[in-house]
C-alpha positions as CSV (number, residue, x, y, z in Angstrom):
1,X,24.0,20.5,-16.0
2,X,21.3,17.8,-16.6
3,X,20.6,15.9,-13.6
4,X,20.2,11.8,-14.1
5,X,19.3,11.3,-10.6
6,X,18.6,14.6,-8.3
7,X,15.6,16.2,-8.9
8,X,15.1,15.1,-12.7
9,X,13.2,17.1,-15.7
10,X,9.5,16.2,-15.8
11,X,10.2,15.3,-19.1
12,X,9.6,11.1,-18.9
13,X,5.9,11.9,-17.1
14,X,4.7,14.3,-19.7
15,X,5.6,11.6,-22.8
16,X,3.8,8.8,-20.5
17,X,0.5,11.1,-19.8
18,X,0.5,12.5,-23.9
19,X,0.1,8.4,-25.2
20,X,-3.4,7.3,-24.3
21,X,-3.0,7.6,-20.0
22,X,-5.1,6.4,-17.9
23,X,-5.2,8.3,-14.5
24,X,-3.4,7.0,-11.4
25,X,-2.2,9.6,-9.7
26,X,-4.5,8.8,-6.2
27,X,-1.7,6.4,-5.7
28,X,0.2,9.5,-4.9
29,X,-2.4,10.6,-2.6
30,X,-1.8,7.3,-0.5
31,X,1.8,8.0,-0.6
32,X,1.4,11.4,0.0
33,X,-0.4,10.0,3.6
34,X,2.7,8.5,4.5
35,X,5.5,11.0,3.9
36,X,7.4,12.1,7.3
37,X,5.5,9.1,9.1
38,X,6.3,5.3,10.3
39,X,5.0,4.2,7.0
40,X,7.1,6.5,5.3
41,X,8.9,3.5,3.3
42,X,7.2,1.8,0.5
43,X,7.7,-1.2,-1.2
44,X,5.6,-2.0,-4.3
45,X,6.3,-4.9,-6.2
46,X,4.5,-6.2,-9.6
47,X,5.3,-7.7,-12.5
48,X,6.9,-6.6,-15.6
49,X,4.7,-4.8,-18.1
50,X,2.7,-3.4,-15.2
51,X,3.6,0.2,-15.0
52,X,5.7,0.4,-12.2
53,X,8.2,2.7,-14.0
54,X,5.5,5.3,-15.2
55,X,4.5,5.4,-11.6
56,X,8.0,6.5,-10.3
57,X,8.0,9.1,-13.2
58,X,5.1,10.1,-12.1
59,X,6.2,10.6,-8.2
60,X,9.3,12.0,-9.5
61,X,7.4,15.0,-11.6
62,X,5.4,15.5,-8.6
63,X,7.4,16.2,-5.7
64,X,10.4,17.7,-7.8
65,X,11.0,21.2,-5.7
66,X,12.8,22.7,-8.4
67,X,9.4,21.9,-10.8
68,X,5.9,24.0,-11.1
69,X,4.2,20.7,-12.3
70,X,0.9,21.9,-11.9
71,X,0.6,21.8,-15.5
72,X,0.7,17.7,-15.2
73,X,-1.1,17.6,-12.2
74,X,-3.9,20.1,-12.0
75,X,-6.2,18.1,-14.5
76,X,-5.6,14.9,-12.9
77,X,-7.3,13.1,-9.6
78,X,-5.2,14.1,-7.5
79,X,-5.5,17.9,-7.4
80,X,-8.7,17.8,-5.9
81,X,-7.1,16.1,-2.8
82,X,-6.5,17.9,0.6
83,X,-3.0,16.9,0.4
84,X,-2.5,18.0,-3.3
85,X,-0.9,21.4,-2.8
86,X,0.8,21.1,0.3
87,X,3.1,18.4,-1.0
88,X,3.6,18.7,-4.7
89,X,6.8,20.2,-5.6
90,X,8.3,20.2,-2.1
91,X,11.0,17.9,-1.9
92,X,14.4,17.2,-3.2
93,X,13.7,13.6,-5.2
94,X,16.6,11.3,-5.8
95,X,15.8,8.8,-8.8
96,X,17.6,5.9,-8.8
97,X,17.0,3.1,-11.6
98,X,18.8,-0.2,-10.8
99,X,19.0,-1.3,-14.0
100,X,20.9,1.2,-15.9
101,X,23.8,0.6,-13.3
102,X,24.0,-3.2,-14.2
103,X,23.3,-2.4,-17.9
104,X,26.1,0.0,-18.1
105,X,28.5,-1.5,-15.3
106,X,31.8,-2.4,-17.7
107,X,32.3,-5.0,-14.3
108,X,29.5,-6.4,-12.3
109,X,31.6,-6.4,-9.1
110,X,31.5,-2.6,-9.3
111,X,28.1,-2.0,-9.5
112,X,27.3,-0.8,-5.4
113,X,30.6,1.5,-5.9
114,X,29.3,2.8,-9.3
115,X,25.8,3.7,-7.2
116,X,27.5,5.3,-4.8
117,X,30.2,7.3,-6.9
118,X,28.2,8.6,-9.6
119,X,25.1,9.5,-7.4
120,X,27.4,11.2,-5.0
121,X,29.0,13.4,-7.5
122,X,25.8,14.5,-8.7
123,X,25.0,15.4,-5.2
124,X,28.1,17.3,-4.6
125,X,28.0,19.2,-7.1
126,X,24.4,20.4,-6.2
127,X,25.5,20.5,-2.2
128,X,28.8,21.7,-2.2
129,X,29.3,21.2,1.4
130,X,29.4,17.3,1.3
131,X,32.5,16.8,-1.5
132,X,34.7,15.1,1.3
133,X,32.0,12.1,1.8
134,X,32.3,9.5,-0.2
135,X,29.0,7.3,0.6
136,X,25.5,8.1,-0.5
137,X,24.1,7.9,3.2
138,X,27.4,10.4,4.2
139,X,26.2,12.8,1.3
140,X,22.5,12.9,2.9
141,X,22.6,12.9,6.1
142,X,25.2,15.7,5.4
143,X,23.5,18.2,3.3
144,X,22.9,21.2,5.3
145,X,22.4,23.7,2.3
146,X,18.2,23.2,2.1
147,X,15.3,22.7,4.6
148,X,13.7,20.5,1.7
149,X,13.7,16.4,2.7
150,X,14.4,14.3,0.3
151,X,12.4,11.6,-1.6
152,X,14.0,8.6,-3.0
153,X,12.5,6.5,-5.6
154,X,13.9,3.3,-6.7
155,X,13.2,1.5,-9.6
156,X,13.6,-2.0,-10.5
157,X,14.9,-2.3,-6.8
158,X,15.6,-5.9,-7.6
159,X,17.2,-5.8,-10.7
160,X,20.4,-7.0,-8.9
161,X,18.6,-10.4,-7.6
162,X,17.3,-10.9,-11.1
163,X,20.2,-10.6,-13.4
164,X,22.8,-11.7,-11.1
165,X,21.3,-14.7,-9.3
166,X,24.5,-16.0,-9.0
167,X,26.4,-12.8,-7.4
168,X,26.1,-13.6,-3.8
169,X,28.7,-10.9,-2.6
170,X,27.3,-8.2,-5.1
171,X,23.6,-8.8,-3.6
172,X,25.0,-8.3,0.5
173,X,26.7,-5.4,-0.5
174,X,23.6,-4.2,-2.5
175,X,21.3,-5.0,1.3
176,X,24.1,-3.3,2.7
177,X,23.9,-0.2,0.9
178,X,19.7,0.0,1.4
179,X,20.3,-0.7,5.1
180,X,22.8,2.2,4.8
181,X,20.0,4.7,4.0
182,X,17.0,3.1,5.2
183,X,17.8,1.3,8.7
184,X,19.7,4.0,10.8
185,X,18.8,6.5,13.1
186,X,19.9,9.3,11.0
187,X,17.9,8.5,8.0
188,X,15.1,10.6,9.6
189,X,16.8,13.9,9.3
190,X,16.6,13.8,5.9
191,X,14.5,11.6,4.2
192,X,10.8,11.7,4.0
193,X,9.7,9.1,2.2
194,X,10.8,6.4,-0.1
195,X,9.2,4.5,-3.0
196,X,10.7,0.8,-4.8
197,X,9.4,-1.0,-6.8
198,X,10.4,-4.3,-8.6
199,X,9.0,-7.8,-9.5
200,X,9.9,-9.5,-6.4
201,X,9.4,-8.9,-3.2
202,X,12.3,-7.7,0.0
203,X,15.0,-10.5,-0.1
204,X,14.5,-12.9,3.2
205,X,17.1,-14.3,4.9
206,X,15.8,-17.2,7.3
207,X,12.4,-16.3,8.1
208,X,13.2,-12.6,8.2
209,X,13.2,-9.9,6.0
210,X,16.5,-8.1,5.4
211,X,14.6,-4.0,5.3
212,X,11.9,-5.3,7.6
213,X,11.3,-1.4,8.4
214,X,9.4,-0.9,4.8
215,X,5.7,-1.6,4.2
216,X,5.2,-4.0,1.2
217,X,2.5,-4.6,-1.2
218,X,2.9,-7.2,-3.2
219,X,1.1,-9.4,-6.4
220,X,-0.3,-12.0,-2.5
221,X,-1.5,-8.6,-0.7
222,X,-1.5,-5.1,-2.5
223,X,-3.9,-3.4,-0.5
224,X,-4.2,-0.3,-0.8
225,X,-2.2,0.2,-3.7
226,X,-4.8,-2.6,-5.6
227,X,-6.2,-0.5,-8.4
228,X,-2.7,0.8,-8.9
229,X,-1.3,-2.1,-10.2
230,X,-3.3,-2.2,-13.4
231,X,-6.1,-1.4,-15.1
232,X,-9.4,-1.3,-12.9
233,X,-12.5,-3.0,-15.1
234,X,-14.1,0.4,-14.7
235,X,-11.5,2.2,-16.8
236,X,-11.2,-0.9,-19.9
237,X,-15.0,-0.8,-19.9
238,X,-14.3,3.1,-21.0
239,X,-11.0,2.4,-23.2
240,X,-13.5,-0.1,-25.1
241,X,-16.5,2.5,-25.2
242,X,-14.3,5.1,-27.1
243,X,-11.8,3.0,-28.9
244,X,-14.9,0.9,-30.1
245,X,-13.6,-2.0,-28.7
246,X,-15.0,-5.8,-27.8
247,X,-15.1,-5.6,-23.7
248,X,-15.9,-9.2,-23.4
249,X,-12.8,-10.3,-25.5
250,X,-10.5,-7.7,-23.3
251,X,-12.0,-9.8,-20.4
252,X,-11.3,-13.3,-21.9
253,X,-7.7,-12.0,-22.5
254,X,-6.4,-10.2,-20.1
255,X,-8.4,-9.6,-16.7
256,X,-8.4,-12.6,-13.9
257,X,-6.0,-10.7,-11.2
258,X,-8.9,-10.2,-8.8
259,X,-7.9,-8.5,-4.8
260,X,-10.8,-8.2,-2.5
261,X,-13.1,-8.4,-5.6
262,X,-11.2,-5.5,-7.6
263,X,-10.6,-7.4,-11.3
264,X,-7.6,-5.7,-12.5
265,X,-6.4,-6.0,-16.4
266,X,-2.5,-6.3,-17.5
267,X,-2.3,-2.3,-18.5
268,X,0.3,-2.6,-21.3
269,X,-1.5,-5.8,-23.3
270,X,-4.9,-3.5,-23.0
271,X,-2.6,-0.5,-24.4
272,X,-0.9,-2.8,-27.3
273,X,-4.5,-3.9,-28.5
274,X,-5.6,-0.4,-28.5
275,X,-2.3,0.0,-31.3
276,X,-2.5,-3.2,-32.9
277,X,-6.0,-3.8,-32.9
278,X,-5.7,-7.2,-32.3
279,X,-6.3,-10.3,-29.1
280,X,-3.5,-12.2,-28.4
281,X,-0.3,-12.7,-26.3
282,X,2.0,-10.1,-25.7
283,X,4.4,-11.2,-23.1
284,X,6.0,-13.7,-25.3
285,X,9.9,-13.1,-25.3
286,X,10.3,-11.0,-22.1
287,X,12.6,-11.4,-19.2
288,X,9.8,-13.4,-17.4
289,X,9.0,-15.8,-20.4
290,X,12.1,-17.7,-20.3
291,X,11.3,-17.6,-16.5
292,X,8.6,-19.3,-17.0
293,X,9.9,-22.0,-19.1
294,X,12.7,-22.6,-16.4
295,X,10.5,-22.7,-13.7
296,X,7.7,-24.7,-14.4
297,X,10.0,-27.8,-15.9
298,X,11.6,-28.2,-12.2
299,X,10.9,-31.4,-10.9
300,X,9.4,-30.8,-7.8
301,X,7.0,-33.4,-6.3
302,X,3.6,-32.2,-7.6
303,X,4.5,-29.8,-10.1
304,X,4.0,-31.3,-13.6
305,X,0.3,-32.3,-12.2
306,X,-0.5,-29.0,-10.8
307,X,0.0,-27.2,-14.0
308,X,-1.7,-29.5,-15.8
309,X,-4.6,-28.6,-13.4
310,X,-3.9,-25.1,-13.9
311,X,-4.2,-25.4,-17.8
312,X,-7.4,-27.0,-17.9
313,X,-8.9,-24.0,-15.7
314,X,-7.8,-25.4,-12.4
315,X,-6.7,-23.9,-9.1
316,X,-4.0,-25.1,-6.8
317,X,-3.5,-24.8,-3.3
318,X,-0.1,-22.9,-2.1
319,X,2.1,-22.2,0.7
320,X,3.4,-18.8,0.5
321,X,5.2,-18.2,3.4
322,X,8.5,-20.0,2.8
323,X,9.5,-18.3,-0.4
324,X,12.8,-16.3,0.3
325,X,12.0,-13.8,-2.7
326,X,14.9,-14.3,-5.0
327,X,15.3,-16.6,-7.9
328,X,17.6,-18.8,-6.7
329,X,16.2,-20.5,-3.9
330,X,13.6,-22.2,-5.1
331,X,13.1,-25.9,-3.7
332,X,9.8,-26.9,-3.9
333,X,6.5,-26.7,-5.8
334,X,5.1,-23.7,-3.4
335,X,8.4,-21.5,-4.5
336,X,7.7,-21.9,-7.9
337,X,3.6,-21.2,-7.8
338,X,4.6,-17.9,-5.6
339,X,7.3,-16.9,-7.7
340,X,5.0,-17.3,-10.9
341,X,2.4,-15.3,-9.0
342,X,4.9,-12.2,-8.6
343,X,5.9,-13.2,-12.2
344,X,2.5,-12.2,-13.3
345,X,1.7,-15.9,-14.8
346,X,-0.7,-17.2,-12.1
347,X,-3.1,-14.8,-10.0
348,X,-3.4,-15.2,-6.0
349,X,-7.1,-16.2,-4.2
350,X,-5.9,-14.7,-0.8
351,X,-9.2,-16.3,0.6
352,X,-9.0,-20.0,-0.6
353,X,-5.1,-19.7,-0.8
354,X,-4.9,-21.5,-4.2
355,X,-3.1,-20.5,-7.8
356,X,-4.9,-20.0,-10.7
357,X,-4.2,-19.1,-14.3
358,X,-5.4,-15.4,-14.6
359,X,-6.5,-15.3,-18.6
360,X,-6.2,-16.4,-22.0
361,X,-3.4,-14.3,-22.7
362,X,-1.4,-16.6,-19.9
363,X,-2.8,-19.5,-21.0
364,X,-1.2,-19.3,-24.4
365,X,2.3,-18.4,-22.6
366,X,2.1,-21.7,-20.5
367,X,0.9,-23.5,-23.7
368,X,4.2,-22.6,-25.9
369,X,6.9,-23.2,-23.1
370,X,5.1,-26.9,-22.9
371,X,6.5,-29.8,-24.6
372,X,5.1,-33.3,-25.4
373,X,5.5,-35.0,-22.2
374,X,3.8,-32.3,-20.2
375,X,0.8,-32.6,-23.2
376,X,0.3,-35.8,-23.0
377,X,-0.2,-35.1,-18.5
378,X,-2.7,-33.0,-19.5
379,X,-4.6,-35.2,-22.3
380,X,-4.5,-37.9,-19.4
381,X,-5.9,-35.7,-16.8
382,X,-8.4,-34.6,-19.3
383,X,-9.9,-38.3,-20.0
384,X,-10.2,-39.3,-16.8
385,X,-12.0,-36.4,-16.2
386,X,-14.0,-36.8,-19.1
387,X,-15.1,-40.3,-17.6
388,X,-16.0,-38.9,-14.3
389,X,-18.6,-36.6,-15.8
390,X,-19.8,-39.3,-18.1
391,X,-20.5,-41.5,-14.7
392,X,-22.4,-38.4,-12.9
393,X,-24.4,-37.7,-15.6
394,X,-25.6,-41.3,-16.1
395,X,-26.1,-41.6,-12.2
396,X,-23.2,-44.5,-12.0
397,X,-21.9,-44.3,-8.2
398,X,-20.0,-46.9,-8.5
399,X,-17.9,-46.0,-10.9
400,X,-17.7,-42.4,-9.9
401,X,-16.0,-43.3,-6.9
402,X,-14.2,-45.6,-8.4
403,X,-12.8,-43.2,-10.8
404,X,-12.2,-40.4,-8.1
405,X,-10.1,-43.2,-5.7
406,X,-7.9,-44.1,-9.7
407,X,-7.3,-39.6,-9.4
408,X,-6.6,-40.2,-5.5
409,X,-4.4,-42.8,-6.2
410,X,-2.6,-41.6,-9.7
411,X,-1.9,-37.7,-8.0
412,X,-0.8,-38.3,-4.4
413,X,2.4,-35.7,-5.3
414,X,-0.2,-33.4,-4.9
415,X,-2.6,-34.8,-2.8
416,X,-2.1,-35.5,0.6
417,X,-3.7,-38.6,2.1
418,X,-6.3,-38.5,5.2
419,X,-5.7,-34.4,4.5
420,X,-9.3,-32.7,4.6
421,X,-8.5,-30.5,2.1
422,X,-7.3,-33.2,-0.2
423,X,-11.0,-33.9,-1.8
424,X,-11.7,-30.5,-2.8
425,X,-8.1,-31.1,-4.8
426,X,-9.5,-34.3,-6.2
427,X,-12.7,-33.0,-7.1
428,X,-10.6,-29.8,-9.0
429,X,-8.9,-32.7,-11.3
430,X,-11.8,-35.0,-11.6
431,X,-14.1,-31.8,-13.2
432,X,-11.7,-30.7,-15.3
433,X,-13.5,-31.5,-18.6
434,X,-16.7,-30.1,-17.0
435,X,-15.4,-26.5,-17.3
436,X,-15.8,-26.7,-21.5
437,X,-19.9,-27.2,-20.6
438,X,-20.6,-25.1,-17.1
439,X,-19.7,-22.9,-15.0
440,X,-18.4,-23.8,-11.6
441,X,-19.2,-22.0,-8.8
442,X,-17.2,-22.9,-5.4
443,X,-19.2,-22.4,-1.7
444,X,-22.2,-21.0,-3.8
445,X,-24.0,-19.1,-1.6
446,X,-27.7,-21.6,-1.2
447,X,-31.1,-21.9,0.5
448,X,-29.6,-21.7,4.1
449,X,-25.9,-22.5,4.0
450,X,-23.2,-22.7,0.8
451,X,-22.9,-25.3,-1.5
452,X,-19.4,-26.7,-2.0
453,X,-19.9,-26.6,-5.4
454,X,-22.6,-25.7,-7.9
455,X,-22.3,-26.6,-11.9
456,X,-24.6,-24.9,-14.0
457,X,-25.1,-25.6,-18.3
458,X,-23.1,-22.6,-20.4
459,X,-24.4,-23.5,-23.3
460,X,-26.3,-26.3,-23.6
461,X,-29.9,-26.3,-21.6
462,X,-30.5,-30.1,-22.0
463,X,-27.6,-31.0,-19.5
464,X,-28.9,-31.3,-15.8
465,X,-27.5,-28.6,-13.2
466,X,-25.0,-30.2,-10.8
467,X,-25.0,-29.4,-7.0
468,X,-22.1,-31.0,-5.5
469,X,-21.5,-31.6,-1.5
470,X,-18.0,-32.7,-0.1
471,X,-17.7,-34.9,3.3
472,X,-14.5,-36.1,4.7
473,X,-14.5,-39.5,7.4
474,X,-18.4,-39.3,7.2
475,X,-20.5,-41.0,4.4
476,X,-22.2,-39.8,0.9
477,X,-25.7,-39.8,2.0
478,X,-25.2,-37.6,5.0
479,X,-23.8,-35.2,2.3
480,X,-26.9,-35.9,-0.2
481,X,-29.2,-35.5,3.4
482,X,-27.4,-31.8,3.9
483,X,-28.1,-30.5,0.4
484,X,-31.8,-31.2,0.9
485,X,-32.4,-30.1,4.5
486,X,-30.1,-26.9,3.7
487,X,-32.5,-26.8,0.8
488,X,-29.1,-25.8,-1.6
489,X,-31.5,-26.3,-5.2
490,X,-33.3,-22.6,-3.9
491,X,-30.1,-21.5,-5.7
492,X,-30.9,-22.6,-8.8
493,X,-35.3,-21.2,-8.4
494,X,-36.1,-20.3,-11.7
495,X,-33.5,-22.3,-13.7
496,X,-35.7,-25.1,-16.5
497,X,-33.4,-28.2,-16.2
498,X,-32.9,-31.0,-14.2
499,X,-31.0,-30.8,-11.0
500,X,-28.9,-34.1,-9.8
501,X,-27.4,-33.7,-6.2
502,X,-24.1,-35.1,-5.7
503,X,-22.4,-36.1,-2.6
504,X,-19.3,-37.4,-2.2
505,X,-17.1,-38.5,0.9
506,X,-13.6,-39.8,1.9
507,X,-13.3,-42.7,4.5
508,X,-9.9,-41.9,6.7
509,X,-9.7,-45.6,7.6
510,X,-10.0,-47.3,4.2
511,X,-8.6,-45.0,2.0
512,X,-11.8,-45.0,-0.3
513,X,-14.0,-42.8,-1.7
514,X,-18.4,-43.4,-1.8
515,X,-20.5,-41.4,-4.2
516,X,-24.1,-41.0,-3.9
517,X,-25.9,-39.3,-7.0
518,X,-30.1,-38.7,-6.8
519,X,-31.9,-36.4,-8.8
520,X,-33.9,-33.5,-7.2
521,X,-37.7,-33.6,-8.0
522,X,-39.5,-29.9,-7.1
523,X,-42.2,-31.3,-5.5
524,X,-40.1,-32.1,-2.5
525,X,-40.3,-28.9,-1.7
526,X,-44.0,-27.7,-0.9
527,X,-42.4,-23.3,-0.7
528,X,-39.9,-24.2,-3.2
């Protein structure tokens, strides 16, 4: 009998290792640290196009007991592990894939009773002791034929939540049946471990998670499964080396997901331009695309302007914390940036808690689900930007600030008044156009403190350097004072170029911004 769920042929692994594979098989050494433990239950979700199914194939070949798959394993990372031969092939693994049930479900109402029926009569046949129990958790905690725990991998967990948002009563009874194997106090006798993994997150109800017993990783906090989730900038530095391949333009297109400084690239695109040969999109047409185009055409306050920010190399700043993980319940602009973020269209900076757009390759997707209206945001964003620079560079305070109280004024959807973060959010629109000639650089590291923000020429030597400093309900020339006593232009030692120094407050009580812009001569500085 061929087994679609209980310990499954190796088969799957071995055709994902033979095609070009890259070796992640130390996530199974961080699993492997878990089994028979409190952390023993794993949640890893990521977006599609990630490789989250060839890492449950993986798992699967691994700790199959009825498997020698030392001849996958033994070449890999992983075998030279303390762990590495005292776990592989020594558990029972049950393999479920959510997906093919609702694929081949004939009803969608039937889908939990179709889990239940066709799993348990692969199990009873294998453990003939349990035929009179008619519910997975029955059939497991029943088994009294093998010493061997089990592992259960789940893949595409939240397939059900995805394509059948609207099936209320199908999703409790789906919660229902994971609570069934995960949340009681039997589950220990004969489960070691379990793995699932999907794009989105545990469903919330409330404020509370409905499996609060797993451990999740997710696209806002992976650790330690970080490297896992794609391709690490080590390894495409090495796919370029010996495929002969332009590292810079892998970069422009596909890195930009960066956790705790670890750049990780979108594995499949990398994979498809290693076939192709080619630099461009590939997620066009996917599940998530038409997501995309759905999500970012709500009309939330704030939202059009945000992603206008985002497409002209912008970050936003998000609330992550009331998204209920599910596609349905979406009401308001933070919902929508954190779903995109498990999506895979924006990346996450945990530390400045904003949303950015990762790459070029997700710039093009949010370009081709945009229609007129939203262009022309963006072309209006873009000018007043452009006139912002042109009063900086020419040293015009006035009509810097006037320009950056018209941004204050035109994007309060997403700009809270008297709010101290709400300049840095000005400041992100009003340099927009900036980004086409420099390179920004945020809390830059300078002389003896961090400037708020640093601007220095890409291309083009004759522009002057820009060292920007932010003050809210104080005044511009305290900010200008602070960039010279913190002597901030010791950054830019070494640089040829002019340097102006820009500083820029709020005023709480009159609603009004004041710019102060000087240029820095060297000789002020006798050690500089």
């Amino acid at each position: 009998m061929k087994n679609h769920y209980v310990n499954v042929s190796a088969s799957s692994f071995e055709t994902v290792k033979a095609a070009d594979y890259v070796d992640k098989s130390m996530l199974i050494n961080i699993f492997n640290s878990f089994l028979n433990t409190s952390k023993k239950l794993v949640c890893i979700s990521r977006p599609r196009r990630f490789g989250k199914t060839s890492a449950v194939k993986m798992l699967a070949a691994y700790y199959n007991c009825e498997l020698d798959s030392h001849y996958l394993f033994d070449d890999l990372q992983i075998a030279q592990t303390v762990r590495y031969e005292s776990s592989i092939n020594k558990y029972n693994v049950l393999f479920i894939d959510i997906s093919e049930f609702i694929i081949n479900a004939e009803n969608k109402h039937d889908i939990i009773k179709s889990i239940h029926k066709n799993i348990c009569d692969e199990l009873h046949k294998k453990f003939p002791e349990t035929k009179h129990y008619n519910t997975l958790f029955e059939v497991l905690s029943n088994i009294t034929s093998t010493d061997k725990k089990f592992i259960i991998l789940i893949d595409e967990w939240d397939a059900v939540f995805r394509e059948c948002a609207d099936n209320i009563k199908l999703q409790e009874e789906y919660i229902e049946l994971l609570r069934s194997l995960f949340k009681t106090s039997r589950t220990d006798d004969f489960l070691a471990g379990a793995y699932m993994t999907g794009i989105l997150p545990i469903k919330k109800y409330g404020t509370h998670s409905a499996l609060n017993n797993f451990k999740e990783f997710t696209m806002l906090s992976p650790e330690p499964f970080s490297r896992y989730i794609g391709f690490t900038e080590g390894e495409v530095q090495s796919i370029c080396q010996s495929h002969n391949l332009d590292f810079s333009l892998m970069q422009k297109w596909y890195d930009g997901y960066v956790f705790n400084k670890l750049h990780i690239y979108n594995p499949e695109s990398v994979q498809m331009v290693l076939l192709t040969k080619r630099f461009k999109s590939y997620w066009t047409e996917t599940e998530t695309y038409f997501s995309l185009k759905k999500y970012i055409k709500m009309n939330f306050d704030g939202l059009r302007d945000c992603v206008a920010l985002l497409l002209n190399k912008g970050s936003c700043k998000i609330n992550t914390r009331n998204f209920q993980n599910d596609m349905t319940s979406i009401n308001s602009k933070d919902d929508v940036l954190t779903l995109l973020v498990h999506l895979g269209y924006l990346a996450f900076d945990e530390d400045m808690q904003e949303v950015y757009i990762p790459n070029e390759e997700i710039l093009e997707e949010f370009k081709n689900v945009l229609d007129e209206q939203d262009t022309d945001a963006v072309v209006e964003m873009y000018k007043t930007s452009e006139q912002l620079k042109k009063a900086i560079l020419s040293k015009d305070e006035e009509q810097a600030a006037k320009i950056i109280d018209d941004i204050h004024m035109r994007h309060t959807s997403i700009i809270k008044y008297n709010d101290e973060n709400s300049l840095a959010n000005i400041i992100s629109i009003g340099f927009m156009s900036l980004t086409n000639d420099y390179t920004l650089i945020r809390e830059m590291p300078a002389g003896k403190g961090f400037a708020d923000i640093v601007a220095i020429p890409l291309v083009k030597p004759e522009l002057p350097m820009l060292i920007v400093e932010l003050k809210w309900n104080q005044d511009a020339q305290t900010a200008i004072e602070q960039i010279r006593a913190k002597e901030y232009p010791k950054a830019l030692e070494g640089r040829n170029g002019e340097i102006i120094l820009v500083g820029i407050n709020y005023d709480k009580s009159t609603k009004k911004h004041e710019c102060k812009i000087e240029e820095w001569v060297k000789e002020d500085y006798t050690d500089f």
